[in-house]
C-alpha positions in Angstrom: 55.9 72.3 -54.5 57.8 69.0 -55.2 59.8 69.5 -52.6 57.4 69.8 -50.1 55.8 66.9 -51.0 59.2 64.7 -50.9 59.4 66.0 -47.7 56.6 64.9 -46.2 56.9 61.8 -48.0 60.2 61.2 -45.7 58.2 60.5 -42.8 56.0 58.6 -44.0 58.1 56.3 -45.7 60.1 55.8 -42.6 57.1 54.8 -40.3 56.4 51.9 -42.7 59.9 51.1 -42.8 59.6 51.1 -39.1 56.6 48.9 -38.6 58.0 46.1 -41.5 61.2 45.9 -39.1 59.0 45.8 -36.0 57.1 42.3 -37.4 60.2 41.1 -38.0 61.4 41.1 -34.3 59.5 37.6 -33.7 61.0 35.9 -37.1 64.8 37.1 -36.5 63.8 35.3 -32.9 62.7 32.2 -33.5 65.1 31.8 -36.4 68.0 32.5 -34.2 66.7 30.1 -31.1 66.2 27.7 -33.5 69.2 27.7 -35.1 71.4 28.1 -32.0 69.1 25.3 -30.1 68.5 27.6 -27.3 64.9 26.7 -25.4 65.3 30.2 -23.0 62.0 31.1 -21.4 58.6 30.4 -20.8 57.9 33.4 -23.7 60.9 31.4 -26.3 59.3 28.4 -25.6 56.0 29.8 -27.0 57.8 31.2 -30.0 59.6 28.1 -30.7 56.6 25.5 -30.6 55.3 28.1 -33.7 58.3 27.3 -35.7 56.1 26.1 -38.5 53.9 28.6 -39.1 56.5 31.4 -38.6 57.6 30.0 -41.9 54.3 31.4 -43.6 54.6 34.5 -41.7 58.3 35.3 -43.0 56.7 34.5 -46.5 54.3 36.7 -46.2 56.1 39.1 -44.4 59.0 39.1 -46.9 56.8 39.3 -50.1 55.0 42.6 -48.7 58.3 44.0 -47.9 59.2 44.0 -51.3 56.0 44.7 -52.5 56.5 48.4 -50.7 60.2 48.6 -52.1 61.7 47.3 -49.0 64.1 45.1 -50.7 66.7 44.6 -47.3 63.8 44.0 -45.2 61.6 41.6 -47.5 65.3 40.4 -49.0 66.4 39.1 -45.1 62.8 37.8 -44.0 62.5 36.0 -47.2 66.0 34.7 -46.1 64.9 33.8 -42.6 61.6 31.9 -43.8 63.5 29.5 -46.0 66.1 28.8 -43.2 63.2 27.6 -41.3 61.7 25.8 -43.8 64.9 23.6 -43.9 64.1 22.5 -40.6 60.3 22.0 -40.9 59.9 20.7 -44.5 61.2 16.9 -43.5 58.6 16.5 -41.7 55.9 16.0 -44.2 58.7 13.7 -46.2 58.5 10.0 -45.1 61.9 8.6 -44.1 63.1 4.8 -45.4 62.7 2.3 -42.8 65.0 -0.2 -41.8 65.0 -3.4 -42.9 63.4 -5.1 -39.9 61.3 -8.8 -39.7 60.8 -8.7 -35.7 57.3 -8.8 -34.0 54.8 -5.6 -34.8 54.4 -3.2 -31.4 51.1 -1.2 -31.7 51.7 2.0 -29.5 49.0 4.4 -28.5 49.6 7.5 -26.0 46.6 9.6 -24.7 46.1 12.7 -22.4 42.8 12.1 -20.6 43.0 15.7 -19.5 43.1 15.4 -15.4 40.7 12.4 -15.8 37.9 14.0 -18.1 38.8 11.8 -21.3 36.0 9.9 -22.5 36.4 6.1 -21.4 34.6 4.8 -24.1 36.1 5.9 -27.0 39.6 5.4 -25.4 38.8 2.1 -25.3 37.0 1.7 -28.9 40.0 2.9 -30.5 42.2 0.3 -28.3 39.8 -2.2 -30.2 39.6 -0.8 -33.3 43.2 -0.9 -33.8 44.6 -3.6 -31.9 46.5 -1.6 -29.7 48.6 -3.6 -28.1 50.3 -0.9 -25.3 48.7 1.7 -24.6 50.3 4.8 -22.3 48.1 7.1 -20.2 48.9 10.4 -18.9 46.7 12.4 -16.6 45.1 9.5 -14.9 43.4 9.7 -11.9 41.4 6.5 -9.9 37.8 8.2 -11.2 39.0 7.9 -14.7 40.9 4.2 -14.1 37.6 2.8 -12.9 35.7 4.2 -15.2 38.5 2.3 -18.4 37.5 -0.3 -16.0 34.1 -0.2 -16.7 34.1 0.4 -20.3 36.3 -2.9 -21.0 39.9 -1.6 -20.9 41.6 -4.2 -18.8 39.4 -6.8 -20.9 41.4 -5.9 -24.1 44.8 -5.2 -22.0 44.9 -7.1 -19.1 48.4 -6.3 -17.6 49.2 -2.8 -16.1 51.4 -0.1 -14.1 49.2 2.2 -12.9 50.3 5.1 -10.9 46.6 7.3 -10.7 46.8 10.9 -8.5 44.7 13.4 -8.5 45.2 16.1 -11.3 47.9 16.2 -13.6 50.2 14.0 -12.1 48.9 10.3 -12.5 50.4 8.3 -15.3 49.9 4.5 -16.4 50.7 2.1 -19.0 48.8 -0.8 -20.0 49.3 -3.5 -22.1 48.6 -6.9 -24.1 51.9 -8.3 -22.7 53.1 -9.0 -19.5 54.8 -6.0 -17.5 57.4 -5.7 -15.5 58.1 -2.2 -13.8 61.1 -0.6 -14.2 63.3 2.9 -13.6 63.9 4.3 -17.0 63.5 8.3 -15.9 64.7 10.5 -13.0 62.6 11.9 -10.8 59.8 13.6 -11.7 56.7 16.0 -10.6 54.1 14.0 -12.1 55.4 10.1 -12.2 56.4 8.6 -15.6 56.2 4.8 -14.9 58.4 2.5 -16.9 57.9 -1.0 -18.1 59.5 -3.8 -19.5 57.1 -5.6 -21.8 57.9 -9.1 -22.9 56.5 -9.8 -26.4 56.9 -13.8 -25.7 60.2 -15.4 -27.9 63.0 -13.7 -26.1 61.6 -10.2 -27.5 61.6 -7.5 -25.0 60.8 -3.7 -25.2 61.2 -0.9 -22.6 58.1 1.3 -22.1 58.2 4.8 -20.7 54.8 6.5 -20.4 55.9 10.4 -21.0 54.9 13.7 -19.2 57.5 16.4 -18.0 56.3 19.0 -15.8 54.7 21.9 -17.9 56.8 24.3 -18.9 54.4 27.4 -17.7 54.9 26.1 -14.6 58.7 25.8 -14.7 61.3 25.8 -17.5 63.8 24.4 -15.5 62.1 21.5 -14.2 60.9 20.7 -17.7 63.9 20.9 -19.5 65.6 18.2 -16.5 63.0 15.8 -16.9 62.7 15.7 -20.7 66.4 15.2 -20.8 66.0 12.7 -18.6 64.6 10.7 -21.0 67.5 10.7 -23.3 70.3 8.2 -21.9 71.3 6.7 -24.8 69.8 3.9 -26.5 73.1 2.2 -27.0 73.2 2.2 -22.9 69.9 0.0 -22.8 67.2 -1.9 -24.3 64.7 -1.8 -27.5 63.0 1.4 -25.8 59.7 3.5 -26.7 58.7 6.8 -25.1 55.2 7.5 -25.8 53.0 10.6 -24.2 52.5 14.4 -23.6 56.1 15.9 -24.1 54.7 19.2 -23.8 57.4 19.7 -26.4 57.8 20.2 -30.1 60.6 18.8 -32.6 61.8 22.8 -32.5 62.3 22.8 -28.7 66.2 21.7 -27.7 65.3 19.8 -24.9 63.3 16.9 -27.4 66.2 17.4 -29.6 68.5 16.1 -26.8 66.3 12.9 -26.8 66.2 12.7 -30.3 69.9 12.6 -30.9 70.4 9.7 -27.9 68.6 7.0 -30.7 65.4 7.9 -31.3 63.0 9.1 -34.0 59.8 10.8 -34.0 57.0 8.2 -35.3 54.9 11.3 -37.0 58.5 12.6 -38.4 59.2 9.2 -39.9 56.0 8.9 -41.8 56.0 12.4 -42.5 52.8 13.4 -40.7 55.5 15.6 -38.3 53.2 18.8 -38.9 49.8 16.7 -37.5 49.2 19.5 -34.4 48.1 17.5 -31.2 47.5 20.2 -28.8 44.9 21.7 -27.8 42.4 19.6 -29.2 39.5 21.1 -27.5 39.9 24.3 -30.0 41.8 24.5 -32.5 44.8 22.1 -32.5 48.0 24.5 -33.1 51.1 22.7 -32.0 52.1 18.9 -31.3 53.2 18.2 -28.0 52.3 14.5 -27.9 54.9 12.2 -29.9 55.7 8.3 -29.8 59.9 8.1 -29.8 61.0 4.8 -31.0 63.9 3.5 -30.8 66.3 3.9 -34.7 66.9 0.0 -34.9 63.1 -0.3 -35.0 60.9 0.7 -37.9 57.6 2.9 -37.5 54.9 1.3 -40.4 52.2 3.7 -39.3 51.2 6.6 -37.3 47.8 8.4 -36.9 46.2 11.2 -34.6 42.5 10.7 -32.6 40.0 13.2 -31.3 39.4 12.0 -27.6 36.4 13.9 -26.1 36.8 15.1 -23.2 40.7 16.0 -23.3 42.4 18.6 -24.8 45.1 16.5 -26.6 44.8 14.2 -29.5 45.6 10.9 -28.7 48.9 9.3 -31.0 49.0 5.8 -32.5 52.3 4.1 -34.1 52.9 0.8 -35.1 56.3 -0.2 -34.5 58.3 -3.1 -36.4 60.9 -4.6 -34.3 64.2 -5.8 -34.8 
């Protein structure tokens, strides 16, 4: 009789085995891309921008593993989780600043979502916070007029607008006077660039950001982002600002980040604030301000925009 249950137990016992090693598929995958810095596919990307959360899931994947006597399989997903956590946790620590006494840059980005984005909140919280530059992605000439109308140009009267229909129009706007400029390759939806001059001999390159979608193309994606990342060595004071369709897990922002940049959120350790989409539940962050290392980011915040499924991003940027 005690055979025959041990027996059946056999089975039984391998099937949960089997199904613990199954949900691990997804952790030992994004572990590994991340590790390796390997974007891959459309699917990979997915996984990636999730980095964060598979964290919990390893947790919690580990802990019932052992739970049910599966010390390999809870002993390796425990493993995994806290591998990923290294990359993660820094982002809800606030790096030191350098020690800068240049002018303040207030830097706002916003998706207005193929035009829909609420005009007059856009421009209450260019008020409310003294933005002083403020870059637009997803512009098109209803939704420029209708800034227009609501006071935008009032509070920033200098511009490079580039409005199309869609996704594709892009624009920056400012306090200061712009000049445009070439900062990015091409691109399928234009990314203007600007020089602003802050008045003293202070000067600051302006890139309003958005790469083709991924889900639309991983190659082209990946080319434009890195686009972005000559080197800031090779240029001016520079700040990309707007819809990466990225996340700090996802190579491709990596690259940029290693040219001379860091991530405003990452600095002030609000890294984990989800952007995207906005009109649900926000899961991931795709929108980021990029500022330039010799510069020192003071503040950073997220805002619900109605009307667009990304939150808009705020920084405030000390200069050298």
């Amino acid at each position: 009789m005690v055979i025959n249950v041990q027996v059946r137990a056999r089975p039984r016992n391998r099937l949960v085995t089997g199904v613990l090693l199954l949900f691990g598929v997804p952790l030992v995958a994004v572990a590994a891309l991340r590790t390796v810095g390997y974007d891959g596919g459309w699917y990979t990307l997915v996984l990636l921008a999730l980095t964060p959360y598979a964290v919990v899931y390893g947790a919690l994947l580990g802990g019932v593993s052992l739970v049910l006597r599966r010390w390999w399989t809870g002993g390796i997903a425990l493993a995994l989780a806290i591998l990923l956590a290294v990359f993660v946790a820094p982002r809800v620590m606030a790096d030191e600043q350098p020690a800068v006494a240049g002018k303040s840059l207030r830097v706002m980005s916003a998706n207005l979502y193929l035009g829909h984005a609420d005009a007059a909140t856009i421009v209450k919280l260019v008020r409310d916070n003294r933005v002083d530059v403020l870059n637009l992605v997803e512009m098109t000439s209803a939704e420029v007029s209708a800034l227009d109308k609501a006071g935008l140009f009032g509070l920033l009267p200098y511009r490079v607008l580039h409005a199309a229909p869609g996704a594709d129009g892009s624009g920056i706007v400012s306090r200061y006077p712009l000049t445009e400029e070439n900062y990015t390759g091409d691109s399928t939806a234009k990314q203007p660039s600007a020089e602003a001059d802050l008045g003293g001999g202070t000067v600051v390159e302006l890139v309003a950001v958005h790469p083709e979608s991924p889900d639309t193309g991983v190659d082209q994606w990946e080319r434009e982002t890195k686009d972005l990342s000559r080197a800031a060595g090779e240029h001016g004071l520079r700040i990309l600002a707007g819809d990466f369709n990225a996340t700090l897990d996802h190579a491709a922002l990596a690259t940029v980040l290693s040219r001379g940049y860091h991530d405003a959120a990452d600095e002030r350790g609000d890294g984990l604030q989800p952007t995207w989409p906005a009109d649900a539940t926000p899961l991931v962050t795709l929108d980021h301000v990029l500022v330039d290392k010799r510069a020192a980011v003071e503040d950073y915040r997220v805002f619900d925009v109605p009307g667009t499924d990304h939150r808009a991003v705020y920084a405030e940027v000390r200069l050298p």
